[in-house]
C-alpha positions as CSV (number, residue, x, y, z in Angstrom):
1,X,51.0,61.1,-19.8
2,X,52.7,59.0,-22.8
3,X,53.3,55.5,-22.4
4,X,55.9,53.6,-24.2
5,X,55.5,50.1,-25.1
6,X,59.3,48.6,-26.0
7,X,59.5,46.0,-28.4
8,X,62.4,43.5,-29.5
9,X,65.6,45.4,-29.3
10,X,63.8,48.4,-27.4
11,X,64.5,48.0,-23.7
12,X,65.9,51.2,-23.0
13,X,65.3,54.4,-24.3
14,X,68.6,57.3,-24.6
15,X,67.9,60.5,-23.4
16,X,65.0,58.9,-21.0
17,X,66.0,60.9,-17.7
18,X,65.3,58.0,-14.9
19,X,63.8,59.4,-11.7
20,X,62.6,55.9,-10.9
21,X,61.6,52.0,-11.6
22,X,58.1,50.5,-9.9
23,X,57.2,46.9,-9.8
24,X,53.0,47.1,-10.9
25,X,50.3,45.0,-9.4
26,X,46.8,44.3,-11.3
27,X,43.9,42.3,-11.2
28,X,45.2,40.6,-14.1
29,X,48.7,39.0,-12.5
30,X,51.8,40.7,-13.0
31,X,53.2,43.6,-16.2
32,X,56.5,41.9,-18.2
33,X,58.2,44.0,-15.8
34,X,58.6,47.1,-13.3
35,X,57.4,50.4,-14.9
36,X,60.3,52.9,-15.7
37,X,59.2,56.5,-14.9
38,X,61.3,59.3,-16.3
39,X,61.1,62.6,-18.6
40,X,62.5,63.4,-21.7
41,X,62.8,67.1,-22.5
42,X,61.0,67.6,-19.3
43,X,57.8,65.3,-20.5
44,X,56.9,62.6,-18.3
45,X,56.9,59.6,-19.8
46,X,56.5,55.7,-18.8
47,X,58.5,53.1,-20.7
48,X,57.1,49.2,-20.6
49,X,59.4,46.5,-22.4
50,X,56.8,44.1,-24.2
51,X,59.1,40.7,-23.7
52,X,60.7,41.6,-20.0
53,X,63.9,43.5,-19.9
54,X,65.9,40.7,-20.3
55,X,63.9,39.6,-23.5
56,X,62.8,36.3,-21.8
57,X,58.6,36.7,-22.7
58,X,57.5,35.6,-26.0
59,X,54.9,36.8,-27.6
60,X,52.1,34.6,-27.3
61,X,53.4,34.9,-23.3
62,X,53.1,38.3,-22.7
63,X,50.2,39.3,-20.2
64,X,49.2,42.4,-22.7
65,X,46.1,42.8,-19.8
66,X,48.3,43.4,-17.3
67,X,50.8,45.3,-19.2
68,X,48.2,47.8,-20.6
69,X,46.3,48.0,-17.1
70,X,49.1,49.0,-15.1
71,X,50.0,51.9,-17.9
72,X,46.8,53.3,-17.2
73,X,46.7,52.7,-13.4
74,X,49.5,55.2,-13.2
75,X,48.6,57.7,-15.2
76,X,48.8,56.9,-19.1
77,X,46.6,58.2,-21.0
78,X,48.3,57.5,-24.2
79,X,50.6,54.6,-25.5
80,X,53.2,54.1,-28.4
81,X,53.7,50.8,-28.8
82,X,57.1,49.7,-30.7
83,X,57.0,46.4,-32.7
84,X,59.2,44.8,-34.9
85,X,57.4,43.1,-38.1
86,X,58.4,41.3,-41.4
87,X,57.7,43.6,-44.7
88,X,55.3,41.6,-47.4
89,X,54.5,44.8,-49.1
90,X,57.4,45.5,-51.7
91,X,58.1,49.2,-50.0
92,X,58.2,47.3,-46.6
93,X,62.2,46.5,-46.7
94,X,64.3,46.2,-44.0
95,X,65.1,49.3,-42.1
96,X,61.8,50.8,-43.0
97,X,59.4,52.4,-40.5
98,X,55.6,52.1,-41.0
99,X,53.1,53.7,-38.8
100,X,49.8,51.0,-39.5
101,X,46.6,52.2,-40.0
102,X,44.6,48.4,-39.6
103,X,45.2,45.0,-38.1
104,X,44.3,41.9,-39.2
105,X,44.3,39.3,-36.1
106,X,45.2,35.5,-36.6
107,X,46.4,35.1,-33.0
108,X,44.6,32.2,-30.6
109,X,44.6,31.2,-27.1
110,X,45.9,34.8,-25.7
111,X,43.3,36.6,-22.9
112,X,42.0,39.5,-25.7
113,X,39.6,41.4,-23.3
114,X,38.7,42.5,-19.9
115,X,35.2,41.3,-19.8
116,X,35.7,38.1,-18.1
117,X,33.5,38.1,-15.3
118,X,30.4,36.6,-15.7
119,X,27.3,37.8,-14.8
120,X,28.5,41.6,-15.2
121,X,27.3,43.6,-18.7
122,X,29.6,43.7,-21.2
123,X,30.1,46.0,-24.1
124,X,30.4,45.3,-28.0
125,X,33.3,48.0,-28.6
126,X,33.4,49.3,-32.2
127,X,36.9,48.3,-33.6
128,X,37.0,49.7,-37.1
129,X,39.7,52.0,-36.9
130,X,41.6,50.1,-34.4
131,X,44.6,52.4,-34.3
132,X,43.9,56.5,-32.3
133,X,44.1,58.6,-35.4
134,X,45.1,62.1,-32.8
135,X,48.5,59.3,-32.1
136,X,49.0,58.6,-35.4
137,X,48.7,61.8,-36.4
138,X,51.5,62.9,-33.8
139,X,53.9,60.3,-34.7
140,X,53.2,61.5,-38.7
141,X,54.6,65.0,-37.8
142,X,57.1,64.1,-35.2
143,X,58.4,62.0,-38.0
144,X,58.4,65.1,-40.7
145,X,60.0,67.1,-37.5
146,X,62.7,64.9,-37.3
147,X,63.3,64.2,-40.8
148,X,62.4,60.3,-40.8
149,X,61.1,59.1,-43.9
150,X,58.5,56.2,-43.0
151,X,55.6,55.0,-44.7
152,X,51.8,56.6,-43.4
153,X,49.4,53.3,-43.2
154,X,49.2,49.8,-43.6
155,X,47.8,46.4,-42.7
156,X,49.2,44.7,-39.7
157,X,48.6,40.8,-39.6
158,X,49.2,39.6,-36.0
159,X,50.3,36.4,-36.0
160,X,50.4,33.7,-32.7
161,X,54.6,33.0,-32.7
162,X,57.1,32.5,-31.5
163,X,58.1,30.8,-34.6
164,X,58.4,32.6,-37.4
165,X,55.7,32.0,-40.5
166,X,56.0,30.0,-44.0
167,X,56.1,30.8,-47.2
168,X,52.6,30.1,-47.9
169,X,51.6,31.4,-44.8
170,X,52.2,35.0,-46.0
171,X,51.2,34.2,-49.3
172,X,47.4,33.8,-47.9
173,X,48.3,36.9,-45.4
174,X,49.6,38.7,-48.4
175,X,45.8,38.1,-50.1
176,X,43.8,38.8,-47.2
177,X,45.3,42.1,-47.2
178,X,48.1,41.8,-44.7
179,X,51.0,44.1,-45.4
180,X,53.1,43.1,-42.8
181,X,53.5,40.8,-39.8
182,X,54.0,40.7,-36.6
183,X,53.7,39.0,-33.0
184,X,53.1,41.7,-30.7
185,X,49.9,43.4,-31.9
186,X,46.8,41.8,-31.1
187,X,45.1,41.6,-28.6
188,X,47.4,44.6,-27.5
189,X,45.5,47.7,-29.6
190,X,41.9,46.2,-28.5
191,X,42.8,46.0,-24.8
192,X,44.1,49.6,-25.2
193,X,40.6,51.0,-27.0
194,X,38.6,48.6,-23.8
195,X,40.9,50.9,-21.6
196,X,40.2,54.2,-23.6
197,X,43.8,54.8,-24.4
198,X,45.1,56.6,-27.3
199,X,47.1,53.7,-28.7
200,X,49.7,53.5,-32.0
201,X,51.8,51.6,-33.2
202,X,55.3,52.2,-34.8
203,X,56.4,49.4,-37.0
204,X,60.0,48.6,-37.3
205,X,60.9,46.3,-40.6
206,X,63.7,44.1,-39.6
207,X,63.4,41.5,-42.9
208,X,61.4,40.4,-45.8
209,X,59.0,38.1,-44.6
210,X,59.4,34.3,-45.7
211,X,59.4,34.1,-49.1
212,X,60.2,37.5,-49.9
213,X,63.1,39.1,-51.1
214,X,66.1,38.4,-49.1
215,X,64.1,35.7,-47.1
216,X,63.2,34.0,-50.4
217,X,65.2,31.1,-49.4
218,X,64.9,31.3,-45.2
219,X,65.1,34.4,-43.0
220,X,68.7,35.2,-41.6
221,X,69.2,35.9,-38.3
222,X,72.4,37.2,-38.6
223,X,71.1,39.8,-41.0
224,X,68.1,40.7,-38.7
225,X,70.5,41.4,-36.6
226,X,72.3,43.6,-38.7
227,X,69.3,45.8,-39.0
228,X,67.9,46.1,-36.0
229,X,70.4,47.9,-34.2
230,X,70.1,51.1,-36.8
231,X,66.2,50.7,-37.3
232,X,66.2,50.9,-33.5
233,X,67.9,54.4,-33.5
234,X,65.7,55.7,-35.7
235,X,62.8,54.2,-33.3
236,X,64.7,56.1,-30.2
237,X,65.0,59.4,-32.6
238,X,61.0,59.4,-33.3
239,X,60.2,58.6,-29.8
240,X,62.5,61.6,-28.9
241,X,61.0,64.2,-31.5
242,X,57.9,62.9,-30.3
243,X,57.8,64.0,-26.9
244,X,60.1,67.0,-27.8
245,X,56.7,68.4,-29.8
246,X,54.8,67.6,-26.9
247,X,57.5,69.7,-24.5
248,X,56.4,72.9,-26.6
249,X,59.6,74.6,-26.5
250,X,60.8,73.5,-23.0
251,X,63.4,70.9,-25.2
252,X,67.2,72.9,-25.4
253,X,68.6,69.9,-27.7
């Protein structure tokens, strides 16, 4: 079963066919909220916003254990997760989709695995591709299905939040290799390869990061605003295709 991770300005998904809602219980405390079970084109899917459904967890807040745990409890077996990220890569402008291909992780202080209890054997997990190519590969054709121009691949720093970064900042992420950056992304694709979940990420460009282009002189909120409510249709349209391939032909629309 797919799971689908919401990010900022991704609470709801149209066309998600709501059979019902289920408030999660883990090891790890409590998910950013109740589970939403539905289909889409007769798939079953189950859709997670990141920050709470009311937008009220920050980044560095999020329980990404408990999140991810309670996706698999119930039956996910893979994950999209949606996150919003600042473009430092001149093709990265706003309105742009990217589908990463590597991380870079500069966050601190956030719980970033399961093996916590001491005295029980751990395991040194490889991590060099840290995105599931079989996902990527999906969301690559769903987005040639649906006629989505986004860019295959790309380096995504994670940064700690919730403010956003400096100029210099993502002039030294710019030359360790960082192609974007974002607040939602680590430790959220290790957690998912500890829990042997096919995990992706869709990246949604909302501004030039600090420094860059528009921001050159401070980012805007009014026009990341302005963005985000198209970029975020284009989100809900992959996410639809998506499943729709999956539904092989049992999807009228």
């Amino acid at each position: 079963m797919l799971g689908i991770i919401g990010g900022t300005g991704l609470t709801q998904l149209a066309n998600l066919e709501i059979t019902h809602r289920q408030v999660a219980r883990t090891p790890y405390g409590e998910p950013s909220g109740a589970l939403t079970f539905g289909r889409i084109c007769g798939q079953e899917v189950i859709f997670l916003a990141r920050h709470g459904y009311g937008h009220t967890i920050p980044p560095h807040e999020v329980n990404y254990r408990a999140n991810l745990w309670a996706l698999k409890d119930h039956g996910v077996d893979r994950v999209v997760s949606v996150t919003t990220v600042g473009g430092i890569h001149p093709e990265l402008i706003p309105g742009t989709l990217v589908i990463p291909d590597q991380i870079i992780d500069y966050t601190h202080g956030r719980a970033a695995t399961y093996f916590v209890e001491g005295g029980k054997p751990f395991t040194h997990l490889d991590f060099t591709f840290p995105y599931c190519h079989a996902m990527r590969a999906a969301l690559l054709q769903a987005a040639a299905s649906a006629g989505i121009s986004l860019r295959d691949g790309g380096v995504y720093g994670a940064v700690q939040g919730p403010r956003l970064e400096t100029a210099a900042e993502i002039n030294r992420y710019e030359r360790d290799g960082a192609d974007m950056v974002g607040m939602a992304g680590m430790p959220e694709a290790y957690l998912a390869h500890e829990l042997d979940l096919c995990y992706a990420a869709v990246g949604a460009v909302l501004n030039h990061a600090a420094g860059r282009g528009r921001s050159v002189n401070g980012i805007r909120t009014e026009e990341v605003q302005a963005v985000l409510g198209e970029v975020m249709r284009q989100v809900r349209h992959l996410l639809e295709q998506l499943v729709s391939n999956d539904a092989a032909g049992q999807c009228k629309s």
